[in-house]
N, CA, C and O atoms as a Maestro MAE file, in Angstrom:
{
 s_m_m2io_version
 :::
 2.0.0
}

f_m_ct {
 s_m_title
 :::
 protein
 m_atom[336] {
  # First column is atom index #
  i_m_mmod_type
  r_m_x_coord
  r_m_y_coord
  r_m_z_coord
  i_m_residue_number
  s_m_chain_name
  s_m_pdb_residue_name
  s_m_pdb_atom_name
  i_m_atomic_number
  :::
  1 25 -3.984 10.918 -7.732 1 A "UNK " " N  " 7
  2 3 -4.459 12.091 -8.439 1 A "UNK " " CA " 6
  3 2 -3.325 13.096 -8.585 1 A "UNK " " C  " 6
  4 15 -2.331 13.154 -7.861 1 A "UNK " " O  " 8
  5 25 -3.580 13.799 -9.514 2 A "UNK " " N  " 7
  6 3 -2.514 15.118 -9.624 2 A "UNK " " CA " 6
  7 2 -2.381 15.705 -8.486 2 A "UNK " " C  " 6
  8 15 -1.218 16.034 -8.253 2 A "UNK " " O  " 8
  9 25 -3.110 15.951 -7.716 3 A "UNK " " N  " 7
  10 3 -2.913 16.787 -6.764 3 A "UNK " " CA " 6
  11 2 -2.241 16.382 -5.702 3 A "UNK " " C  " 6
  12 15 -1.550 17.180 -5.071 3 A "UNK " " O  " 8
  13 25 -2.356 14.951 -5.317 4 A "UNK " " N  " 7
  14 3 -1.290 14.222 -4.586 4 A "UNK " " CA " 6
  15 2 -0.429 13.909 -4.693 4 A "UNK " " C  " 6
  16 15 0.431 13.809 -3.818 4 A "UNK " " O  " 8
  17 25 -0.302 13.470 -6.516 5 A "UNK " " N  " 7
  18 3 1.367 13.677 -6.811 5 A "UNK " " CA " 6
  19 2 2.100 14.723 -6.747 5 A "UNK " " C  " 6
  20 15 3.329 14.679 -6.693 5 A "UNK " " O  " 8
  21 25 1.245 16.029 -6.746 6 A "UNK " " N  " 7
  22 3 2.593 17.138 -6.572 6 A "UNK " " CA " 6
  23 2 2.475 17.511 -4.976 6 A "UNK " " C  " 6
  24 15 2.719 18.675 -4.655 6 A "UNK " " O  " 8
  25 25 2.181 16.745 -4.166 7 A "UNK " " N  " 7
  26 3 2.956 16.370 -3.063 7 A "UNK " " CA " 6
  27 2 3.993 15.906 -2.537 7 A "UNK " " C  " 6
  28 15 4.730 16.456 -1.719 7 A "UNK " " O  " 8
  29 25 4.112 14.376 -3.224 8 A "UNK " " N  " 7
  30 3 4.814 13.250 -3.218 8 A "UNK " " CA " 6
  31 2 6.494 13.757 -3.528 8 A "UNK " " C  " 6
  32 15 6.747 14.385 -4.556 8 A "UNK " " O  " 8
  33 25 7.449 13.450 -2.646 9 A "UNK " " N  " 7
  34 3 8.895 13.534 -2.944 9 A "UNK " " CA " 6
  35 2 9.352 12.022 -3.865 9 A "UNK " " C  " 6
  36 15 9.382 10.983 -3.207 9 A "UNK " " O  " 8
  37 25 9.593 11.975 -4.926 10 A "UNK " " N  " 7
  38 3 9.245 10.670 -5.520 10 A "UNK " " CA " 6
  39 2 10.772 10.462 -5.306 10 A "UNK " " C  " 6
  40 15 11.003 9.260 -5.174 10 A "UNK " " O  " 8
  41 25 11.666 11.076 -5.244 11 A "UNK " " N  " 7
  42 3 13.046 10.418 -4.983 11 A "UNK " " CA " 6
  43 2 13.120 9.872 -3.541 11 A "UNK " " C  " 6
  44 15 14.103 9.190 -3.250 11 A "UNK " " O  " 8
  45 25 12.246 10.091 -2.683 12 A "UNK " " N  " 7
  46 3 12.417 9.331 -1.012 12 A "UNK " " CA " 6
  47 2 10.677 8.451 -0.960 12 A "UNK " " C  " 6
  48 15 10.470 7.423 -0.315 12 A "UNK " " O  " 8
  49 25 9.827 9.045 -1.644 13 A "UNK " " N  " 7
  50 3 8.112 8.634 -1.709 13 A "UNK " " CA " 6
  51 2 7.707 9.030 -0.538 13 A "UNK " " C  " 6
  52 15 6.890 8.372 0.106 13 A "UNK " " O  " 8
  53 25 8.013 9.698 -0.285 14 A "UNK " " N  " 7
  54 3 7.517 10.287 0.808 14 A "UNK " " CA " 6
  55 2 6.677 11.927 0.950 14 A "UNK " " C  " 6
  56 15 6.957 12.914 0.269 14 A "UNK " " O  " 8
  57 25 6.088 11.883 1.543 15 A "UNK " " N  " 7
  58 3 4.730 13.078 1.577 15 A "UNK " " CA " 6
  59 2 4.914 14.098 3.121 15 A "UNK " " C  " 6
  60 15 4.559 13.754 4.249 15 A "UNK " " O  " 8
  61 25 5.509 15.279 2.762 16 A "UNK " " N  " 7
  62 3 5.852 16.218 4.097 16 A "UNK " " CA " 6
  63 2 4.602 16.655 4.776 16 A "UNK " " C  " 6
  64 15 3.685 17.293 4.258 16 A "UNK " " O  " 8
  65 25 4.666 16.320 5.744 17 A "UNK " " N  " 7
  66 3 3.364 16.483 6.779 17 A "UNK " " CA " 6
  67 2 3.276 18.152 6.393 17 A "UNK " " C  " 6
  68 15 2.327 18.428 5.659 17 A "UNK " " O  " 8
  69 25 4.013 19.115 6.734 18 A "UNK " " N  " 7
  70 3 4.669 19.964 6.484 18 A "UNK " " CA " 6
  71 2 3.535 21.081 5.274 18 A "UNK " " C  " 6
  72 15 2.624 21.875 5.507 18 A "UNK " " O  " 8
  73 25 4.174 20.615 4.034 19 A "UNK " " N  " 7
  74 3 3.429 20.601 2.301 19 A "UNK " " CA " 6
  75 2 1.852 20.130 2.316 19 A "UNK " " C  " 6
  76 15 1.032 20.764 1.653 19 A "UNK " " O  " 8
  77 25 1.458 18.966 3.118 20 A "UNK " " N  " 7
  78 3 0.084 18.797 3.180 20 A "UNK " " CA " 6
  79 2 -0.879 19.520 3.789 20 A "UNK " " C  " 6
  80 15 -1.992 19.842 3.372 20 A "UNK " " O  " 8
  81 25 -0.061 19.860 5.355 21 A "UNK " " N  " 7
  82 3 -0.520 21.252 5.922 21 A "UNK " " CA " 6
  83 2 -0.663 22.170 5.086 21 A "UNK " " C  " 6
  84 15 -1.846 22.507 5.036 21 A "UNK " " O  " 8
  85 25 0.161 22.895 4.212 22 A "UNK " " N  " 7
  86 3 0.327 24.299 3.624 22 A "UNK " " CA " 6
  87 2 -0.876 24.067 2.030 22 A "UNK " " C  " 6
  88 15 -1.680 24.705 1.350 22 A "UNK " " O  " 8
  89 25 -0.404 23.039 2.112 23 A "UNK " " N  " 7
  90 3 -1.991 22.617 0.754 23 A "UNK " " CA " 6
  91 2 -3.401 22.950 1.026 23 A "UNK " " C  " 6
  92 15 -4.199 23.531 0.290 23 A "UNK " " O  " 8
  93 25 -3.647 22.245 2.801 24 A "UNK " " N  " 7
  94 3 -5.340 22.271 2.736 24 A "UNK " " CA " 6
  95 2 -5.373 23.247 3.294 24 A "UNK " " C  " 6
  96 15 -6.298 23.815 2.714 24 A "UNK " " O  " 8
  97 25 -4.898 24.161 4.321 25 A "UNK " " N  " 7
  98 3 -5.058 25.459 4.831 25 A "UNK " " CA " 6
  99 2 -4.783 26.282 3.417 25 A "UNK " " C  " 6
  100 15 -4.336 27.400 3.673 25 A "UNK " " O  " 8
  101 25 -4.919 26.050 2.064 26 A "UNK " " N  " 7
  102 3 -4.787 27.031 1.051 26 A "UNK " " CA " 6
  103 2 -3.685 28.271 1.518 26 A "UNK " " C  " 6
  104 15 -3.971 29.439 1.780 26 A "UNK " " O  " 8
  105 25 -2.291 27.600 1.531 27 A "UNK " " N  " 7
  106 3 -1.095 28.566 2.318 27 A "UNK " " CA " 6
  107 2 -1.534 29.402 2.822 27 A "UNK " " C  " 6
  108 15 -1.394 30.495 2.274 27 A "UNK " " O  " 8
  109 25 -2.199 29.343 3.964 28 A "UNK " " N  " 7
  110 3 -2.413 29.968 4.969 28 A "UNK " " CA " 6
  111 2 -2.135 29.953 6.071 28 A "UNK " " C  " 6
  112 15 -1.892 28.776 6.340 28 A "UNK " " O  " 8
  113 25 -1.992 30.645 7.052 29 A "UNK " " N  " 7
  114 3 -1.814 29.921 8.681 29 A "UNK " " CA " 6
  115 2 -3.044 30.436 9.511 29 A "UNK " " C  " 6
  116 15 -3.375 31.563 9.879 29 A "UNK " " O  " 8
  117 25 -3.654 29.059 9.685 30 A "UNK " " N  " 7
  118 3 -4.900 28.576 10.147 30 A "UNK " " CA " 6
  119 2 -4.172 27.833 11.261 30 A "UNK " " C  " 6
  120 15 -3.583 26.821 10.882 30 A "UNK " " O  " 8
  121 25 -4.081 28.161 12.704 31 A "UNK " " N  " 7
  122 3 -4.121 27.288 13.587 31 A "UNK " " CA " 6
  123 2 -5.135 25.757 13.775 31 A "UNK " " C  " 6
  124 15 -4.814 24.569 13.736 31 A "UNK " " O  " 8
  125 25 -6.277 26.352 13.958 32 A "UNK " " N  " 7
  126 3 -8.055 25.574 13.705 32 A "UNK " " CA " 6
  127 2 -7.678 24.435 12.832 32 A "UNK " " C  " 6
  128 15 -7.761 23.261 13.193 32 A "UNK " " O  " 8
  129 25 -7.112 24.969 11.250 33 A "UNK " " N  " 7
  130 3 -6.965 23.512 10.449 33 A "UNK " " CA " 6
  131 2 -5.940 22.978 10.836 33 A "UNK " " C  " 6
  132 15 -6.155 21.832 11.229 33 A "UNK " " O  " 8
  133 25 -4.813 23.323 10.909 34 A "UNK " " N  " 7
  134 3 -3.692 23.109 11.148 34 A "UNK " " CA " 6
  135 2 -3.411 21.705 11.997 34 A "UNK " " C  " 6
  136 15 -2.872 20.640 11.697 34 A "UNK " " O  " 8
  137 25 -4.181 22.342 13.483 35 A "UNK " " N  " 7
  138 3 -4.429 20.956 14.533 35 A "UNK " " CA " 6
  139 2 -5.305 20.125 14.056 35 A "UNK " " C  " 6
  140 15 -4.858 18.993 13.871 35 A "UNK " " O  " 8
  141 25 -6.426 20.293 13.785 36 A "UNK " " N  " 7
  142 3 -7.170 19.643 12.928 36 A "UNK " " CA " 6
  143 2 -7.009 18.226 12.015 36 A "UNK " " C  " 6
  144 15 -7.661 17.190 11.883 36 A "UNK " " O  " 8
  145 25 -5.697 18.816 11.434 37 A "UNK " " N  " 7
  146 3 -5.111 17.994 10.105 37 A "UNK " " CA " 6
  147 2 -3.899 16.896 11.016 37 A "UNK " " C  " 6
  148 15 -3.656 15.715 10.768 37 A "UNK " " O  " 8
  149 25 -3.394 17.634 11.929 38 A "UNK " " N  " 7
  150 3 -2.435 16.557 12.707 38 A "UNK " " CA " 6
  151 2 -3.146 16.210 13.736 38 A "UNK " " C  " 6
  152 15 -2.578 15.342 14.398 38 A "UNK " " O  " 8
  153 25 -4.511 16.644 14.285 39 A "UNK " " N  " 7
  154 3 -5.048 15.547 14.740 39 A "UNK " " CA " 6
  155 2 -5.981 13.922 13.937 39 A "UNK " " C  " 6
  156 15 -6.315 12.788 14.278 39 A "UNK " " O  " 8
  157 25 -6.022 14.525 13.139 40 A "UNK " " N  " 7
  158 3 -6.296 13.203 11.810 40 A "UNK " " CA " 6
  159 2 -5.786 12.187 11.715 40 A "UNK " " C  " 6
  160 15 -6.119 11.007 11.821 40 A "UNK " " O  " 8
  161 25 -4.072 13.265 11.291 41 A "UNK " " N  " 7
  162 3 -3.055 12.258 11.396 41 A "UNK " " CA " 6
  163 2 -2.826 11.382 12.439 41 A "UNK " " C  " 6
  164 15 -2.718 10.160 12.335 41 A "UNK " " O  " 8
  165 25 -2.748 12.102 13.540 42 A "UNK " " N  " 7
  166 3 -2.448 11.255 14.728 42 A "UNK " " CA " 6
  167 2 -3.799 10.296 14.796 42 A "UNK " " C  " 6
  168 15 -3.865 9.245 15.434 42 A "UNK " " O  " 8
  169 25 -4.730 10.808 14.100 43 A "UNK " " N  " 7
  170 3 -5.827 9.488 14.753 43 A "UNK " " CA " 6
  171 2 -5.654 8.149 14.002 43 A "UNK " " C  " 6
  172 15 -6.083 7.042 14.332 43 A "UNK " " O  " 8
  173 25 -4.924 8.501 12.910 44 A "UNK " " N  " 7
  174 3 -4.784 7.521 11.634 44 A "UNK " " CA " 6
  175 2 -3.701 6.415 12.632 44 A "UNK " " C  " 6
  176 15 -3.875 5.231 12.918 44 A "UNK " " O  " 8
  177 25 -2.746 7.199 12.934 45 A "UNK " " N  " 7
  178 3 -1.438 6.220 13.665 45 A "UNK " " CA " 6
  179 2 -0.286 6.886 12.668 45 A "UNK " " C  " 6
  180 15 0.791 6.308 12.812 45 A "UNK " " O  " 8
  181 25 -0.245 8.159 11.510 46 A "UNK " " N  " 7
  182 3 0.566 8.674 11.095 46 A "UNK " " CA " 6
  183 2 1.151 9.640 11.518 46 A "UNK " " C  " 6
  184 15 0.737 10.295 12.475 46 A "UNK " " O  " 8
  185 25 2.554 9.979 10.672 47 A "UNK " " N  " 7
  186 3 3.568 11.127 11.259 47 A "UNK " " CA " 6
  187 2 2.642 12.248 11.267 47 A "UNK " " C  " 6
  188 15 1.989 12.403 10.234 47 A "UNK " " O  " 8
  189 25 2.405 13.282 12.486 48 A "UNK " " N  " 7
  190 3 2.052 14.014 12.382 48 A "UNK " " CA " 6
  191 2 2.628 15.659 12.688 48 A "UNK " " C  " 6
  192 15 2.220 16.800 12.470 48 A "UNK " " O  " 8
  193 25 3.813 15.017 13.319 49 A "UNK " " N  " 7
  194 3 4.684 16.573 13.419 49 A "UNK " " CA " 6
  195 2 4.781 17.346 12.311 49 A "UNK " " C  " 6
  196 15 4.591 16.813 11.218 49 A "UNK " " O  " 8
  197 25 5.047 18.538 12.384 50 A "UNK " " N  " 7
  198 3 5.024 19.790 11.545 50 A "UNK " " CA " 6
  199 2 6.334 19.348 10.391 50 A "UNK " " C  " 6
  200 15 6.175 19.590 9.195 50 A "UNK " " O  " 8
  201 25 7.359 18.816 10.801 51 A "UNK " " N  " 7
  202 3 8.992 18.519 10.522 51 A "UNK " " CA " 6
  203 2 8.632 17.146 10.425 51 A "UNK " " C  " 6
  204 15 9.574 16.390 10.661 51 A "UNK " " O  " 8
  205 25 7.566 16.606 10.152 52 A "UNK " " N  " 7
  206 3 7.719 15.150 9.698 52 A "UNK " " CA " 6
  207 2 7.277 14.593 8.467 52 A "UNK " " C  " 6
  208 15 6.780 15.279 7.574 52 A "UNK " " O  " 8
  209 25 7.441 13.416 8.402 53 A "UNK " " N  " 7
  210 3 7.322 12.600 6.511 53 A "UNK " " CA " 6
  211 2 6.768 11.583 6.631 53 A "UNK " " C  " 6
  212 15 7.168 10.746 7.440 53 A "UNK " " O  " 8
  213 25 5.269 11.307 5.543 54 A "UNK " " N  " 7
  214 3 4.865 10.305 5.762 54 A "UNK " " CA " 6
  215 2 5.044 9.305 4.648 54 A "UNK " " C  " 6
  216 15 4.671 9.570 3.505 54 A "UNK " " O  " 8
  217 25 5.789 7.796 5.070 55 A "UNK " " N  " 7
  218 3 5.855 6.851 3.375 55 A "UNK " " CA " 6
  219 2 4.316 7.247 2.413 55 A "UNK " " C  " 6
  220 15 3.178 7.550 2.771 55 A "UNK " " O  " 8
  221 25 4.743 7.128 1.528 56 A "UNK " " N  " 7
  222 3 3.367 6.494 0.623 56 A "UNK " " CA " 6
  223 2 2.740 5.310 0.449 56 A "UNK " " C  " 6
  224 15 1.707 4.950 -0.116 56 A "UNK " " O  " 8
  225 25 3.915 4.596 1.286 57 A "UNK " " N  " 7
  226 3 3.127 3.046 1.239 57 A "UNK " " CA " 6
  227 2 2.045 3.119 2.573 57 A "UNK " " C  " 6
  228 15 1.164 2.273 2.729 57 A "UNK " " O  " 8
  229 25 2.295 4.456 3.656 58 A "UNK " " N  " 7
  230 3 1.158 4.208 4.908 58 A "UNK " " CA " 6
  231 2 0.316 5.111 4.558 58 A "UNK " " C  " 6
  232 15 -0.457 5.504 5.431 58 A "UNK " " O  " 8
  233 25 0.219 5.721 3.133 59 A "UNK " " N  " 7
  234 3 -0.875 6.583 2.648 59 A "UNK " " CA " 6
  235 2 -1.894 5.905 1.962 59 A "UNK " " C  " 6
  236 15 -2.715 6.607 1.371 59 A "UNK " " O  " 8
  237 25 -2.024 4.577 1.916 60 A "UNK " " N  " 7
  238 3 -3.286 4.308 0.967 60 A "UNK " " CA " 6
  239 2 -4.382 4.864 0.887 60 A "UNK " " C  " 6
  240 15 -5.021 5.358 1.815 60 A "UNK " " O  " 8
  241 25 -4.677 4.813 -0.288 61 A "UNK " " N  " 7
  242 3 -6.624 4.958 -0.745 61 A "UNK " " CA " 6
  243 2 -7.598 4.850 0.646 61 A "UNK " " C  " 6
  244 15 -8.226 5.843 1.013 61 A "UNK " " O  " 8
  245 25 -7.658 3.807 1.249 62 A "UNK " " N  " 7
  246 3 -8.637 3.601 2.506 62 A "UNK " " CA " 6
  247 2 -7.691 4.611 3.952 62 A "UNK " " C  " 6
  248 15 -8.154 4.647 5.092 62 A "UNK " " O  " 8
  249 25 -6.631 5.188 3.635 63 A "UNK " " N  " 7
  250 3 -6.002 5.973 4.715 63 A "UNK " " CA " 6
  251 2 -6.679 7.279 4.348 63 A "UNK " " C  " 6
  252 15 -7.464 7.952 5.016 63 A "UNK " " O  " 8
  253 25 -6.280 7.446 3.348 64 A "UNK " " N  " 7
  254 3 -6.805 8.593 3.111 64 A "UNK " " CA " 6
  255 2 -8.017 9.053 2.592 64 A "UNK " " C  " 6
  256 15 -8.194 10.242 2.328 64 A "UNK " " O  " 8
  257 25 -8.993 8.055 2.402 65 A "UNK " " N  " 7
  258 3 -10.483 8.234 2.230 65 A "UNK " " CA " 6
  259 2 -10.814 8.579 4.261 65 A "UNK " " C  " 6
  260 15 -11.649 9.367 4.706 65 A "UNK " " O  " 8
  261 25 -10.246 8.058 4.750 66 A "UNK " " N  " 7
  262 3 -10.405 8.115 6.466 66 A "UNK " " CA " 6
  263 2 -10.089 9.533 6.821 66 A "UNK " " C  " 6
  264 15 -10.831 10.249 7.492 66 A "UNK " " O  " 8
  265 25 -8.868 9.906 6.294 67 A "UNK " " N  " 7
  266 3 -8.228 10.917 6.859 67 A "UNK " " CA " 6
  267 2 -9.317 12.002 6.288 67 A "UNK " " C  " 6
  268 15 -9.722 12.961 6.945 67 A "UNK " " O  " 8
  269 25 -9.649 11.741 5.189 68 A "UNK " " N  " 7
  270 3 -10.478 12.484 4.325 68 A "UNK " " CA " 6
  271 2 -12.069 12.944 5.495 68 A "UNK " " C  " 6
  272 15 -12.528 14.040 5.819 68 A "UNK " " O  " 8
  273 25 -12.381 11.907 5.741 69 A "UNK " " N  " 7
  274 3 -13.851 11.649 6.888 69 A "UNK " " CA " 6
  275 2 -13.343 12.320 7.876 69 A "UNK " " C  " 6
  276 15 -14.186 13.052 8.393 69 A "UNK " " O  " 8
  277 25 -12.151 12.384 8.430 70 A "UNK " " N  " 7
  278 3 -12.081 13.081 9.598 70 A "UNK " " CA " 6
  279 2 -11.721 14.527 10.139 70 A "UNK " " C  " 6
  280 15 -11.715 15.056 11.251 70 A "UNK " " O  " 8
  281 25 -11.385 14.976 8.679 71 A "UNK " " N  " 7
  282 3 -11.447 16.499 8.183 71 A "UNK " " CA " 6
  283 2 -12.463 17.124 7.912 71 A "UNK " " C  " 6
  284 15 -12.524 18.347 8.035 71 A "UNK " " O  " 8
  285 25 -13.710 16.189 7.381 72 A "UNK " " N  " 7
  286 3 -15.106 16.276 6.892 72 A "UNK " " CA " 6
  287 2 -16.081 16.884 8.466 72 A "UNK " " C  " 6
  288 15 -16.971 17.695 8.727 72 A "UNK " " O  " 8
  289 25 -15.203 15.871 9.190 73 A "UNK " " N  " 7
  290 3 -16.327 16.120 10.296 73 A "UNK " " CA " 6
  291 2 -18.119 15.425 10.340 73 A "UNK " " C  " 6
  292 15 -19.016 15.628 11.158 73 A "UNK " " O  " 8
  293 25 -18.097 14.849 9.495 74 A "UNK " " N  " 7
  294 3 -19.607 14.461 9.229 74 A "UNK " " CA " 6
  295 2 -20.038 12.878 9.401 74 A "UNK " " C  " 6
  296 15 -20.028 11.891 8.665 74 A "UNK " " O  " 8
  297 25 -20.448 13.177 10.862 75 A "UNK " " N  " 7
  298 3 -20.507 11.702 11.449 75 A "UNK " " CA " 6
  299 2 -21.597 10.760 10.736 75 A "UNK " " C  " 6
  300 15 -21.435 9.540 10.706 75 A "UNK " " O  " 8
  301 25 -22.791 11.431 10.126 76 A "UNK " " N  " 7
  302 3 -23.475 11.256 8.694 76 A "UNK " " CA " 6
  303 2 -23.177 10.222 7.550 76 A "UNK " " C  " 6
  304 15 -23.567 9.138 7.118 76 A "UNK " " O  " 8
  305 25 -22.371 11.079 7.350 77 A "UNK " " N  " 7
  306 3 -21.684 10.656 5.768 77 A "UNK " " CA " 6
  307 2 -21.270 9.061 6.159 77 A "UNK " " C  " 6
  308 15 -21.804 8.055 5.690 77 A "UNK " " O  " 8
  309 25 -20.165 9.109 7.152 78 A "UNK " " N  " 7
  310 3 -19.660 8.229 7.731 78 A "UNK " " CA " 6
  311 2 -20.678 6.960 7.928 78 A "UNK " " C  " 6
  312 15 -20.408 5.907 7.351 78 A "UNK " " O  " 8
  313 25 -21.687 7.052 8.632 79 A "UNK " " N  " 7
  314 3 -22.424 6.261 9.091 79 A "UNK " " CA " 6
  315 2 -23.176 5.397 7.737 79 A "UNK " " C  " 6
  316 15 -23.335 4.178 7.688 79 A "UNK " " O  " 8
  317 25 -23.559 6.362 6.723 80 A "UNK " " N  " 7
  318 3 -23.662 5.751 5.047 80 A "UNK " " CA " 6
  319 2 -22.719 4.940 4.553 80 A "UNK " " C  " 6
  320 15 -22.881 4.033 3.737 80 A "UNK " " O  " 8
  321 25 -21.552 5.352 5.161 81 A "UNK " " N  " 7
  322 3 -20.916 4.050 4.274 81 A "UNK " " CA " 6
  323 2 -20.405 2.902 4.694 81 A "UNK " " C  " 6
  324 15 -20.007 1.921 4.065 81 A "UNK " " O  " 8
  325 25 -20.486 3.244 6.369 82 A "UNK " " N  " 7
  326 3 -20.732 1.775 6.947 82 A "UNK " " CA " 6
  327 2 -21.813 0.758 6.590 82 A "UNK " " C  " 6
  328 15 -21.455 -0.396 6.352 82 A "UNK " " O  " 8
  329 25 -23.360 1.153 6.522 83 A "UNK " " N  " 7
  330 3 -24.020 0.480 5.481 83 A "UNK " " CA " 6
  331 2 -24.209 0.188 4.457 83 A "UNK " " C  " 6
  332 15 -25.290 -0.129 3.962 83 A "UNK " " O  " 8
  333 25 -23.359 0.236 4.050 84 A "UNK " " N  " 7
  334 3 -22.893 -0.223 2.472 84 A "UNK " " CA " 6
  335 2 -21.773 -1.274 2.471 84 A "UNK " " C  " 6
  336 15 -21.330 -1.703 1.406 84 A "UNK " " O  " 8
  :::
 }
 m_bond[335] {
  # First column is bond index #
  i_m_from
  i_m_to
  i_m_order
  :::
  1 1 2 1
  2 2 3 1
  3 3 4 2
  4 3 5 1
  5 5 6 1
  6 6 7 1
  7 7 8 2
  8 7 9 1
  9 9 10 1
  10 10 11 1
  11 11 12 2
  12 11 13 1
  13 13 14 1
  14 14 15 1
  15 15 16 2
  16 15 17 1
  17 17 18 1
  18 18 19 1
  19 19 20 2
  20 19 21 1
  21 21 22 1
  22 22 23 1
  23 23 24 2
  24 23 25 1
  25 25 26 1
  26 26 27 1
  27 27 28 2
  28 27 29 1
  29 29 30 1
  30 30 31 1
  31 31 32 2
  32 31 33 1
  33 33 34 1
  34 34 35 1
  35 35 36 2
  36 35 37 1
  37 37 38 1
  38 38 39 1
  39 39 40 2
  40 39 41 1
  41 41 42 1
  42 42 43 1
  43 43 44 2
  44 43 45 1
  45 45 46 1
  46 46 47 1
  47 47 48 2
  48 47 49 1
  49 49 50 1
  50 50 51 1
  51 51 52 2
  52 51 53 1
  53 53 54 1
  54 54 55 1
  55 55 56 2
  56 55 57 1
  57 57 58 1
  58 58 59 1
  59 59 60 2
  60 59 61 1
  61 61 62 1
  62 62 63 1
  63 63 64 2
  64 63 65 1
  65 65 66 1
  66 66 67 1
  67 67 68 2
  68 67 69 1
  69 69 70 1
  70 70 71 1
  71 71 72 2
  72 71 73 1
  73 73 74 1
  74 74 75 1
  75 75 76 2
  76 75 77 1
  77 77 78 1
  78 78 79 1
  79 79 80 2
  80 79 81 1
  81 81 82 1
  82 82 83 1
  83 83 84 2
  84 83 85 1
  85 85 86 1
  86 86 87 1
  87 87 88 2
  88 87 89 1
  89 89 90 1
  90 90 91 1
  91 91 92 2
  92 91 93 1
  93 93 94 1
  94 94 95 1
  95 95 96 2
  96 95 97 1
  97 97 98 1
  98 98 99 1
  99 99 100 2
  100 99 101 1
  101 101 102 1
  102 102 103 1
  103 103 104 2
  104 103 105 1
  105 105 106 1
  106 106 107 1
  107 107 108 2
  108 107 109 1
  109 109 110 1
  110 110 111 1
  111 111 112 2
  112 111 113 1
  113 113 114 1
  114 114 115 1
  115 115 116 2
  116 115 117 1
  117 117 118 1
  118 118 119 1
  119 119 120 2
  120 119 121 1
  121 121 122 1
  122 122 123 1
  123 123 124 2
  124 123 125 1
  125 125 126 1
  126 126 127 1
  127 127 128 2
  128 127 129 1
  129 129 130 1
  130 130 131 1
  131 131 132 2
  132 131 133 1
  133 133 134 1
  134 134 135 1
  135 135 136 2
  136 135 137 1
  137 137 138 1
  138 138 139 1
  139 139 140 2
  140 139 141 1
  141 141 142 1
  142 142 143 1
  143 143 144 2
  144 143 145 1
  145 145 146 1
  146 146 147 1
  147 147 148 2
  148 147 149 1
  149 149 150 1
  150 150 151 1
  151 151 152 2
  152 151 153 1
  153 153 154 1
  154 154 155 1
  155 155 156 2
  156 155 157 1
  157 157 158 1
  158 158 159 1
  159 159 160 2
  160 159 161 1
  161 161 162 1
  162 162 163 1
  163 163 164 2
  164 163 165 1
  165 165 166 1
  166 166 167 1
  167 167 168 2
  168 167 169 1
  169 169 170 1
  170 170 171 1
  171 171 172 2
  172 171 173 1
  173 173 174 1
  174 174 175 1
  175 175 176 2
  176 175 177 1
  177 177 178 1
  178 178 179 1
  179 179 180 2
  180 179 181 1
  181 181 182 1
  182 182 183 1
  183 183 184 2
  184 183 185 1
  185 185 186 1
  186 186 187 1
  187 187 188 2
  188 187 189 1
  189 189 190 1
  190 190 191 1
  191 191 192 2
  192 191 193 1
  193 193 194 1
  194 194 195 1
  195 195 196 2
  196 195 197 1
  197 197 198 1
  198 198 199 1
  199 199 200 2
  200 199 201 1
  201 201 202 1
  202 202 203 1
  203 203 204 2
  204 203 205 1
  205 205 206 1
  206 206 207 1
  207 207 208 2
  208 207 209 1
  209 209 210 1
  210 210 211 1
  211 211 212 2
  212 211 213 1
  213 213 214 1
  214 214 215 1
  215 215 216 2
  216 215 217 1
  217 217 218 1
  218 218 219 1
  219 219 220 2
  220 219 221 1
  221 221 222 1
  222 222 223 1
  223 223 224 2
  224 223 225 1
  225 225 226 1
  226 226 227 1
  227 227 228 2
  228 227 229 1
  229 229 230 1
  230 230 231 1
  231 231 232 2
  232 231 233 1
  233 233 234 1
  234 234 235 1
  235 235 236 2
  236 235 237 1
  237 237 238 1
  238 238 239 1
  239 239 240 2
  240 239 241 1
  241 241 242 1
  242 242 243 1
  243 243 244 2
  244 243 245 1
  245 245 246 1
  246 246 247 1
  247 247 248 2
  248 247 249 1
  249 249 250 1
  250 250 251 1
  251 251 252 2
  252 251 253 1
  253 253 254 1
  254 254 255 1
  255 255 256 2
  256 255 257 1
  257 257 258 1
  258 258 259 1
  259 259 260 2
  260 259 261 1
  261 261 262 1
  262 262 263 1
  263 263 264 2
  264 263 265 1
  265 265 266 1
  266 266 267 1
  267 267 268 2
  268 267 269 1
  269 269 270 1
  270 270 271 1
  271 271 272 2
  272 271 273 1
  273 273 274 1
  274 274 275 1
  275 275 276 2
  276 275 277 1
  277 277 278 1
  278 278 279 1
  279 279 280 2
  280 279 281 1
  281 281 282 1
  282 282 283 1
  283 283 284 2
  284 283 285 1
  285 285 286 1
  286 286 287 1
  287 287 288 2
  288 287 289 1
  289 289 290 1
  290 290 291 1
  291 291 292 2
  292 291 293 1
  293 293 294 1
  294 294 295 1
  295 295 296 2
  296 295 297 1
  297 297 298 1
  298 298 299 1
  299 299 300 2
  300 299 301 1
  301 301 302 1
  302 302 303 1
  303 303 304 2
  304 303 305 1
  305 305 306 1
  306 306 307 1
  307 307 308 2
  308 307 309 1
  309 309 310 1
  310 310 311 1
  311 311 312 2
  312 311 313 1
  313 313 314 1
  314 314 315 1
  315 315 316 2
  316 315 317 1
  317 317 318 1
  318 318 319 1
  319 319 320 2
  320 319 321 1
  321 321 322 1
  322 322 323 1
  323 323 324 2
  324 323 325 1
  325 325 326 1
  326 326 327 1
  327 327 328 2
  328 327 329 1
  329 329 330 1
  330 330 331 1
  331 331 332 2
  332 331 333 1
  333 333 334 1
  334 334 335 1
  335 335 336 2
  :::
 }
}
């Protein structure tokens, strides 16, 4: 999507943990999201330091539909689409 491509460093493909932070906290400094978002990461098995870069090849669609669920918080939602 657009919005992930103007993430994306397309000369390295790589995505600044950094820039993704400053995206979903709507440039803000939100501690709450902040950990939040690198605890995601870290649950995923991705870079999650502040000063770190994640490939785009360990960003797929099903990474980030996950990462997506775990920002959501909604053990719910989740549970729907396991039955499916």
């Amino acid at each position: 999507s657009k919005i992930i491509n103007s993430l994306i460093d397309f000369d390295t493909q790589t995505i600044s943990v950094r820039k993704l932070i400053h995206f979903l906290c709507d440039n803000s400094r939100d501690n709450n999201k902040e950990n939040k978002i690198r605890q995601a990461l870290e649950y995923l098995k991705l870079p999650y330091g502040i000063d770190a870069i994640i490939d785009t090849n360990q960003f797929t669609f099903d990474i980030f539909f996950c990462f997506y669920m775990r920002l959501m918080d909604r053990p719910e939602t989740d549970d729907l689409f396991k039955l499916m």
